[in-house]
C-alpha positions, 0 to 999 in steps of 0.5 A: 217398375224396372227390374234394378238388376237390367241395366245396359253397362257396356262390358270393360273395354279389352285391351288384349285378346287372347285366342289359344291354337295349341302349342302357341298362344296368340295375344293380340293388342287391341289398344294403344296402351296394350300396344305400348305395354308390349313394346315396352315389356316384351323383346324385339326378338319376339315372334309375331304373327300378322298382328299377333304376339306369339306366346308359349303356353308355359309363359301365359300366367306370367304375362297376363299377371303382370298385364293386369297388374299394369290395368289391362283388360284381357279377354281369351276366345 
């Protein structure tokens, strides 16, 4: 008999991942929908890096409150 708890579930799939380099937080949207809730909620005058949103640390509860508020998956390296 097969053990009930040796199920292959794929985890949630991310929509933003997060890699913290000390005195910046990078948030890099994975999907289309993360994508447009940083358009939608985050200045044009933000800093980028390549592909990634520049966060400082202070600002990192708030923003990933209210993008799992919204339904987002995050994900932090």
């Amino acid at each position: 008999m097969a053990n009930p708890l040796d199920l292959d579930i794929a985890p949630p799939p991310r929509d933003l991942d997060f890699a913290f380099m000390g005195s910046i937080v990078l948030c890099t949207p994975v999907t289309d929908v993360a994508r447009t809730w940083i358009d939608d909620h985050v200045s044009e005058e933000s800093m980028w890096y390549g592909g990634s949103l520049c966060i400082e640390p202070r600002y990192l509860d708030d923003f990933v409150a209210g993008a799992m508020s919204d339904g987002l998956v995050c994900k932090a390296d």
